[in-house]
C-alpha positions as CSV (number, residue, x, y, z in Angstrom):
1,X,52.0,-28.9,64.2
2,X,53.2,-26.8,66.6
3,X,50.4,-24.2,68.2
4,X,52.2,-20.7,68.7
5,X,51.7,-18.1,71.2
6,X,49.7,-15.5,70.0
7,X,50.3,-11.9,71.0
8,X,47.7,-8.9,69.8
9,X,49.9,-5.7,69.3
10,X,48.8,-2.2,68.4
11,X,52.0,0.1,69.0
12,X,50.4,0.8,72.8
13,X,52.3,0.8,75.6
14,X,50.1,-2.1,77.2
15,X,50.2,-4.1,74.1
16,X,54.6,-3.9,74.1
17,X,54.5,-5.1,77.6
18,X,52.2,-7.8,76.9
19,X,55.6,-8.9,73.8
20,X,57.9,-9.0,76.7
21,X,55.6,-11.3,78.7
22,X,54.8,-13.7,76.0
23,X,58.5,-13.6,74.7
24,X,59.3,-15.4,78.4
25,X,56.2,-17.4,78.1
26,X,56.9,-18.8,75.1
27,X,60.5,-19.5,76.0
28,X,59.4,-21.6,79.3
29,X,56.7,-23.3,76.6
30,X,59.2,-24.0,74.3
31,X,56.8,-22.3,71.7
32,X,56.9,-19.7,68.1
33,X,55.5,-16.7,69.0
34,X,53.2,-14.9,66.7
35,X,52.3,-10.9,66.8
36,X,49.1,-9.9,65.3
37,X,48.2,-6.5,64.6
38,X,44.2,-6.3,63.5
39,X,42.6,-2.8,62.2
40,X,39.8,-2.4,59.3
41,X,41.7,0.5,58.2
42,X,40.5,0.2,54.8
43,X,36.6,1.3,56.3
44,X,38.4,4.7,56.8
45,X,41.7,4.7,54.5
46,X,39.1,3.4,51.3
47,X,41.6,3.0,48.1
48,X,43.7,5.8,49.6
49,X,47.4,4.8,49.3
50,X,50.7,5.5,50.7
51,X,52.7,7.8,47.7
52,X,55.7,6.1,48.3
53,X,54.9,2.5,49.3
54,X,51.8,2.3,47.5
55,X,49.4,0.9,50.5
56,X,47.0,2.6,53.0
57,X,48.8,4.4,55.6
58,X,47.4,2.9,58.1
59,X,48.3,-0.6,56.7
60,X,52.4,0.9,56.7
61,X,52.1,2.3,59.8
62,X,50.8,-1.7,61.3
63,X,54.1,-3.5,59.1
64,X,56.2,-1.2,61.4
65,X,54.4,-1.7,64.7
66,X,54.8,-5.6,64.3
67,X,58.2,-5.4,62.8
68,X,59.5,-3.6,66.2
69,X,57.3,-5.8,68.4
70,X,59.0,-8.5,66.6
71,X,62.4,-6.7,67.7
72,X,61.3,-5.8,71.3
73,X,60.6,-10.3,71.6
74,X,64.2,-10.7,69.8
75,X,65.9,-8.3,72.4
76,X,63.7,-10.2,74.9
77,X,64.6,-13.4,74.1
78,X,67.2,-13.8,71.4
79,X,66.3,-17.5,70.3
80,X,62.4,-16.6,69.9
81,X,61.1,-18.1,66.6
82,X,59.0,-15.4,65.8
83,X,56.3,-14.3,63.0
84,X,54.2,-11.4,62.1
85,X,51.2,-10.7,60.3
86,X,48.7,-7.5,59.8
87,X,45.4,-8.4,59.0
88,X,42.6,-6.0,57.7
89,X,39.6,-7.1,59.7
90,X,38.3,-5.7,63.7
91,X,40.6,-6.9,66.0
92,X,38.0,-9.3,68.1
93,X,36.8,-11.1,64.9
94,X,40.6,-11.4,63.8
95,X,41.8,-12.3,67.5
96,X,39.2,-15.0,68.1
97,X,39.8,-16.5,64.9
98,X,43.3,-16.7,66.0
99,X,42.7,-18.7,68.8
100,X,41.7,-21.2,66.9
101,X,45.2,-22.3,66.1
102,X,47.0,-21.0,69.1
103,X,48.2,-22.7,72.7
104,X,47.7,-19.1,73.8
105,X,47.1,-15.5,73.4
106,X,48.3,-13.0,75.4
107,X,46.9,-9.1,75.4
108,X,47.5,-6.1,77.3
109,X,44.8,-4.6,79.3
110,X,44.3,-1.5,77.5
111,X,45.3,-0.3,73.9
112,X,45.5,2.7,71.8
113,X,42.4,4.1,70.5
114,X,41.7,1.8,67.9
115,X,42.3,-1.4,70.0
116,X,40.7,-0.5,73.2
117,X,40.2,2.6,76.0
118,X,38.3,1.5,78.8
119,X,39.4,0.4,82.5
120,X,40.3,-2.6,80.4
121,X,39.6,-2.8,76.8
122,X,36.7,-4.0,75.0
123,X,38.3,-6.0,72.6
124,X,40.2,-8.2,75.9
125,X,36.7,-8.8,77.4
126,X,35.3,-9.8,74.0
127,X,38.1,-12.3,73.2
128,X,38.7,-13.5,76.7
129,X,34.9,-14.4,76.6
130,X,34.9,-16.1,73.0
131,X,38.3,-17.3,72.3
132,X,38.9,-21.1,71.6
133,X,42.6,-20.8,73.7
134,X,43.6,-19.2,77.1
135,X,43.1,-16.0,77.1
136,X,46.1,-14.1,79.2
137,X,45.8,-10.5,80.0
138,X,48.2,-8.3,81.1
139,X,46.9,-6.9,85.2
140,X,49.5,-5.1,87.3
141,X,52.5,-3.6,88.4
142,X,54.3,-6.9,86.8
143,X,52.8,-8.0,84.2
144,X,56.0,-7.9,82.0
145,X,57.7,-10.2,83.8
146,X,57.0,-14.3,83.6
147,X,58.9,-15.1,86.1
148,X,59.1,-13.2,89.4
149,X,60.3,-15.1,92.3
150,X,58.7,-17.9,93.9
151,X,55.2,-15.7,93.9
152,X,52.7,-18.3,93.5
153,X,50.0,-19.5,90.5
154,X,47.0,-18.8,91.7
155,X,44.1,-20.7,90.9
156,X,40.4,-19.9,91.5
157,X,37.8,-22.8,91.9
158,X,34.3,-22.3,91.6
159,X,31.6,-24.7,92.8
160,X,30.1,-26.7,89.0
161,X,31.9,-29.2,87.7
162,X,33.9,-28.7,84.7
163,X,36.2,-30.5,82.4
164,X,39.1,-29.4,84.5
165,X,40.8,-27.2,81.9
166,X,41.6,-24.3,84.3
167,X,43.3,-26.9,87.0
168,X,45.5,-28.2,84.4
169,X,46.7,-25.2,83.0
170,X,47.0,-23.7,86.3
171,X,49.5,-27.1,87.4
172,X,51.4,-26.7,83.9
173,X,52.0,-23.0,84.3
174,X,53.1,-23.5,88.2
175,X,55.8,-26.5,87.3
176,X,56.9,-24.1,84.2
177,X,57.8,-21.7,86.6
178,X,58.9,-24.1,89.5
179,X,56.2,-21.9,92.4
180,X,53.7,-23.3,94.2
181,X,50.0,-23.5,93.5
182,X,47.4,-21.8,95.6
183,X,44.3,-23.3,94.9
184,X,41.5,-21.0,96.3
185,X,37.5,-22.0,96.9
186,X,35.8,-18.8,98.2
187,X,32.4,-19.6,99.7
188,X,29.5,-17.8,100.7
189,X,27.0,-18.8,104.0
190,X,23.5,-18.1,102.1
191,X,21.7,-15.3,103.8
192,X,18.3,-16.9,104.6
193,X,20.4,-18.8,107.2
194,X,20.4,-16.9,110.3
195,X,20.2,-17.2,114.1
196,X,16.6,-18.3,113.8
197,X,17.6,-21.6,111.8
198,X,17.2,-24.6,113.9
199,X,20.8,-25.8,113.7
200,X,23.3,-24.9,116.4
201,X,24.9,-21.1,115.8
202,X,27.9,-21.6,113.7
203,X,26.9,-24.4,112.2
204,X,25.4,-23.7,108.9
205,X,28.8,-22.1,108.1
206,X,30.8,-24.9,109.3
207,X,29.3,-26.9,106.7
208,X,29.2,-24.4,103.9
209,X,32.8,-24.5,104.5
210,X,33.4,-28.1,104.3
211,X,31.5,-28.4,101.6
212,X,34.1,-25.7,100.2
213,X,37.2,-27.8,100.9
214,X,35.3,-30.7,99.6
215,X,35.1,-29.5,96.1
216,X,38.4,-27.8,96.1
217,X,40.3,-31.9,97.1
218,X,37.7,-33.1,94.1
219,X,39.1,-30.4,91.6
220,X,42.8,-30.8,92.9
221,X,42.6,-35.0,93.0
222,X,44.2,-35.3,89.7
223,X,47.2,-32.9,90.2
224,X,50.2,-34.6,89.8
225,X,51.9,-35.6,93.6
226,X,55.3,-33.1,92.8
227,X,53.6,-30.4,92.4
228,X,53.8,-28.0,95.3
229,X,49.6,-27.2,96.1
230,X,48.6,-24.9,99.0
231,X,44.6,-25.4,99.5
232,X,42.5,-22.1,100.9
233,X,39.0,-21.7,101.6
234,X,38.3,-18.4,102.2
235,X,34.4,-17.0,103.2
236,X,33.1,-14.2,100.7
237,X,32.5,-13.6,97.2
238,X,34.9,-15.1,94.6
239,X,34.4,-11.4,92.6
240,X,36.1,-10.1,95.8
241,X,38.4,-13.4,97.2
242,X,40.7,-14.1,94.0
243,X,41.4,-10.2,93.2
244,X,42.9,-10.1,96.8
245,X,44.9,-13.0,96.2
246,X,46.1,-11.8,92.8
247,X,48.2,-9.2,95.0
248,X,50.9,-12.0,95.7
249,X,50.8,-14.2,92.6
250,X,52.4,-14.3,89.4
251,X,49.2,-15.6,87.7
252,X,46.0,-15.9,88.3
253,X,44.0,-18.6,86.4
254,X,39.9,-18.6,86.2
255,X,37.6,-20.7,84.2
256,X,34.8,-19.7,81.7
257,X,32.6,-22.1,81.1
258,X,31.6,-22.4,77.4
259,X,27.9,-23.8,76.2
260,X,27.2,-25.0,73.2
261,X,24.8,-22.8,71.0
262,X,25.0,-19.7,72.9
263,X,27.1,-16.7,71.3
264,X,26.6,-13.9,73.5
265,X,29.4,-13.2,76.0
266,X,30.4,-16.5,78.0
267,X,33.1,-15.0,80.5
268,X,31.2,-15.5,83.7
269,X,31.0,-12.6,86.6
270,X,33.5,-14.3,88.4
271,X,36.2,-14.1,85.1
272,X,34.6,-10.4,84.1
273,X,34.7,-9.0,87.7
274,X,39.0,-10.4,88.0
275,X,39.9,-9.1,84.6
276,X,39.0,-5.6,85.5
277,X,41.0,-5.8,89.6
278,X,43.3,-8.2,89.6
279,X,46.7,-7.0,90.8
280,X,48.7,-9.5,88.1
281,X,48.5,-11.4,85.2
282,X,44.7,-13.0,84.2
283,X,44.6,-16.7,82.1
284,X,40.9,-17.2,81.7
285,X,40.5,-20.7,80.1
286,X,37.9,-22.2,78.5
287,X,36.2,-25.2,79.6
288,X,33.2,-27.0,78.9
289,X,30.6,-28.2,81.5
């Protein structure tokens, strides 16, 4: 069975731009794209029904959102395979759910008022930090566009082990596109290491930072040899490194590491902190370990 691409739409502005981008994404991908609209209308609408049409309102009013998202992809890319459906439940029960049976899902940062309205919206910070997929939300000045250029997938790295689900679907996403990878390790020199430790001045950090560019070769040693990989270690803060980096990519790709019996939040500062100041597009992946 093929997994499609799954795109939440509410009518917003954000949301239409985040059809254009999955349109292209699911055309490198090869994929069926599938537009979601999710609202308990019935909590507010109750039996109340359309005269004409006999439904809610608000139900007629979501048919038509995803029947012209459905247009906007076909005017995007005319050979989309393309399906819609409007489903009566809140948006992040119905959008997790979804990413069960999805290679993707793509969202705009922000949406109308019953979607989201925050810096960037509720419901793409709940799904990005539950969801069973990649998570792709819409950041910046071009985040319509799949394929700009030869601007670079960025890839952030952090310093635990995981299963290596963010490397490989950084790699896949950079040959899709034909750019390079940036791989980047940001590292920090721990504070209780100062001029009264015993080792030479400089040295702590020296080693902090080849311990840096160890674990970035260890999570890059499986990337395939043609794929074009520029390594960085850069000192500070990851929360501060990758969103500075996201100013000359295309994507930016972050783990989350999942754990098994916890169901709060699991998106990590690192993934919450680039979601809400990246300057493009944001895939955070799930991964275990």
């Amino acid at each position: 069975m093929e997994l499609p691409l799954v795109v939440g739409v509410d009518g917003s502005e954000p949301s239409l731009r985040a059809v254009d981008w999955a349109a292209d994404e699911a055309a490198l991908r090869g994929l069926p794209l599938r537009l979601v609209y999710a609202s308990l209308w019935e909590r507010y609408e109750g039996t109340s029904l359309a005269q004409d049409l006999g439904k809610p309102s608000e139900e007629v009013m979501a048919e038509d959102i995803v029947e012209s998202a459905a247009g906007r992809a076909h005017s995007r890319q005319a050979d989309a395979k393309v399906t819609t459906d409007v489903l009566p439940e809140e948006p992040e029960y119905a959008l997790v759910s979804e990413s069960r049976t999805a290679a993707a899902m793509v969202l705009g940062s922000r949406g109308r008022s019953g979607f989201a309205e925050a810096l960037l919206g509720s419901v793409s910070v709940t799904v990005a930090g539950h969801a069973h997929c990649p998570v792709i939300v819409l950041r910046g000045s071009h985040d319509n566009r799949v394929r700009s250029g030869r601007r670079p997938v960025v890839l952030g790295i952090g310093e635990k082990p995981s299963d290596g689900a963010a490397v490989r679907f950084a790699v896949e996403e950079a040959q899709r596109r034909g750019v390079p990878l940036e791989a980047v390790r940001a590292w920090r020199c721990p504070a209780h290491e100062t001029t009264d430790d015993p080792l030479p001045a400089g040295e702590p950090a020296r080693l902090h930072e080849e311990r840096a560019k160890d674990e970035l070769d260890a999570a890059l040693q499986d990337v395939p040899a043609d794929v074009e990989v520029h390594r960085r270690t850069v000192e500070g803060h990851a929360r501060r490194v990758l969103p500075d980096a996201s100013a000359d990519a295309d994507l930016l790709v972050v783990g989350a590491r999942r754990r098994e019996g916890h169901y709060g939040l699991q998106l990590g500062r690192v993934a919450h902190a680039v979601l809400h100041h990246s300057a493009c597009p944001v895939a955070v992946v799930p991964q275990r370990g």
